[in-house]
C-alpha positions as CSV (number, residue, x, y, z in Angstrom):
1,X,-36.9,-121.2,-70.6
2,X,-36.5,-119.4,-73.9
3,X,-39.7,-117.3,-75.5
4,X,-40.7,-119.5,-78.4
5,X,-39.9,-118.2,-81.7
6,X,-42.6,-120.7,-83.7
7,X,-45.9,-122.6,-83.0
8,X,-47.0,-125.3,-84.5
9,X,-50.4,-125.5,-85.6
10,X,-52.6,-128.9,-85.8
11,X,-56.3,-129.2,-86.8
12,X,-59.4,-131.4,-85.1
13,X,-61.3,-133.7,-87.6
14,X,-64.4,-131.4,-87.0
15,X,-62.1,-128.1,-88.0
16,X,-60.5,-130.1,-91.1
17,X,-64.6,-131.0,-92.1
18,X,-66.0,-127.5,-91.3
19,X,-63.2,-125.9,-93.6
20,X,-63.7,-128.2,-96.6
21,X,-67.4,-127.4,-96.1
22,X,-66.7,-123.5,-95.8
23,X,-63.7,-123.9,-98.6
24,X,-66.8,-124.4,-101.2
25,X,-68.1,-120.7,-100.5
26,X,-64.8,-118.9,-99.5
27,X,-62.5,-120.2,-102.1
28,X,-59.8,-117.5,-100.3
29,X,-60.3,-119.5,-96.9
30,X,-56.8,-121.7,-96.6
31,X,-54.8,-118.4,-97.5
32,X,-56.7,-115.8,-95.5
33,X,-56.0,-118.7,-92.2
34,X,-52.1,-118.2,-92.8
35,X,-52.5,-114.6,-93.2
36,X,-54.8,-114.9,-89.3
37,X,-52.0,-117.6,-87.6
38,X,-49.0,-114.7,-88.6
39,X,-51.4,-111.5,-87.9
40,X,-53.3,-112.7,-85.1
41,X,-52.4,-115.8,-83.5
42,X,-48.5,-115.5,-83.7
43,X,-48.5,-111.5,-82.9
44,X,-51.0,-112.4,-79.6
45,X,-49.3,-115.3,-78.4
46,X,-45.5,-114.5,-78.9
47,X,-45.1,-110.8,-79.3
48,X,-47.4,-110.7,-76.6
49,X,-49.2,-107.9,-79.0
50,X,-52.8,-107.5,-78.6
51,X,-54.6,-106.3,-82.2
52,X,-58.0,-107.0,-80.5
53,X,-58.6,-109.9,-82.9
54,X,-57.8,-112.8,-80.3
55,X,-59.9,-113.1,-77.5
56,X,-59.5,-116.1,-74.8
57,X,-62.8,-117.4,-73.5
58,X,-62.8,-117.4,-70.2
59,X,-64.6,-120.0,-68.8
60,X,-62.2,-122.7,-71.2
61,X,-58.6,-121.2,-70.1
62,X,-56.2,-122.3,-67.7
63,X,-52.3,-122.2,-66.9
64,X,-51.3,-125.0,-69.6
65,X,-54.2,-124.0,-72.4
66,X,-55.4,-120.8,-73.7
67,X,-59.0,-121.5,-76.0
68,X,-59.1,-118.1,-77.9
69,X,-62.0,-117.0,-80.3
70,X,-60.6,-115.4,-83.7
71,X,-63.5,-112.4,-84.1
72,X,-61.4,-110.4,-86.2
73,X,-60.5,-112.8,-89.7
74,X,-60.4,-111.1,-93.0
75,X,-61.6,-113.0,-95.7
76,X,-60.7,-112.1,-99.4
77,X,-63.7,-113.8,-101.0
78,X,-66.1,-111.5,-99.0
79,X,-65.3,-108.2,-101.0
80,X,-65.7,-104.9,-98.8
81,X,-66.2,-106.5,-95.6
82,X,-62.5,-106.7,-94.4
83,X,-62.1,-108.1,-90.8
84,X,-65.6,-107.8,-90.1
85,X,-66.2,-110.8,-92.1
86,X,-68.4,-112.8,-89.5
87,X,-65.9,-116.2,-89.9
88,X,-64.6,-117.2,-86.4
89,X,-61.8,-119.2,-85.5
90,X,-61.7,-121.3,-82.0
91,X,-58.5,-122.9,-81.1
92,X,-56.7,-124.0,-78.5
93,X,-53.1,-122.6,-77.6
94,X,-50.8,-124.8,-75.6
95,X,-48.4,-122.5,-73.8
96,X,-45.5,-125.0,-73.0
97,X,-45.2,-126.8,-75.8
98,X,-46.1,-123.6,-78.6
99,X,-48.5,-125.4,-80.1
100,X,-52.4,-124.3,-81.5
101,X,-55.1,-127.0,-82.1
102,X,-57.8,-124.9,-84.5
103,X,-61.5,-126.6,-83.0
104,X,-63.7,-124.6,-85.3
105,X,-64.3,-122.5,-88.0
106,X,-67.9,-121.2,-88.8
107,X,-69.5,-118.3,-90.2
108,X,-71.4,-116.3,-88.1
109,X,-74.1,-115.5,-91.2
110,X,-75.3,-119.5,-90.8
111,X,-74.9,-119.5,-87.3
112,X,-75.3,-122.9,-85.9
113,X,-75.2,-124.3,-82.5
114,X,-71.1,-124.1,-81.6
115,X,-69.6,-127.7,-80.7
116,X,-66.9,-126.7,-79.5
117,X,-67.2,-127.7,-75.9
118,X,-66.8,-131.7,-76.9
119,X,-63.8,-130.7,-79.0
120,X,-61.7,-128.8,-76.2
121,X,-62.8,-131.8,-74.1
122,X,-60.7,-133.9,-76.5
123,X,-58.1,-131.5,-76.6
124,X,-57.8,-131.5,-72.5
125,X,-57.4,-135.1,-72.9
126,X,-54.8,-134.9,-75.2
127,X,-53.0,-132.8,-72.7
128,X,-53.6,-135.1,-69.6
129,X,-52.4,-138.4,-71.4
């Protein structure tokens, strides 16, 4: 099989919601993600190049999905705080097909109680149907 060249990204309802809601206080939010999925995302998962921004939760991955945690996401609107910007980014990575499913998006600043465990749930489903 060939190495993938691209990967298509989707988004959950509850990652669509949570970036509208998080759009409001970092206007720079839908640019700074494209800048993470070519930087991060792409560089970890095809160039097989680790910039220790990606990290796969353990507990979540398996031979057919990788759930990584983005810890490492620059954001433009916070001024001076470069990738230590406390936004995370969980999504699911779908080895076979090249495909990433974005779960969440927070800030760590208003951290809230993570729900990301019903959302890979969905996403395993997805995959088993």
């Amino acid at each position: 099989m060939a190495t993938p060249t691209k990967i298509e990204y989707d988004a959950t309802d509850v990652f669509q919601k949570d970036l509208k809601r998080l759009l409001k206080k970092f206007q720079t939010l839908e640019e700074d993600l494209e800048t993470a999925k070519r930087n991060a995302i792409e560089l970890y998962h095809l160039k097989n190049i680790d910039n220790r921004s990606v990290f796969p939760i353990p507990d979540f991955c398996n031979d057919a999905i990788l759930v990584c945690k983005i810890k490492k996401f620059a954001c433009k609107s916070l001024k001076g705080r470069g990738v230590m910007s406390g936004i995370r980014v969980i999504y699911a990575y779908h080895v076979d097909a090249s495909k990433a499913d974005f779960i969440e998006i927070y800030f760590k600043g208003v951290c809230r109680r993570m729900r990301f465990c019903n959302e890979i749930r969905i996403v395993r489903d997805r995959i088993v149907e």
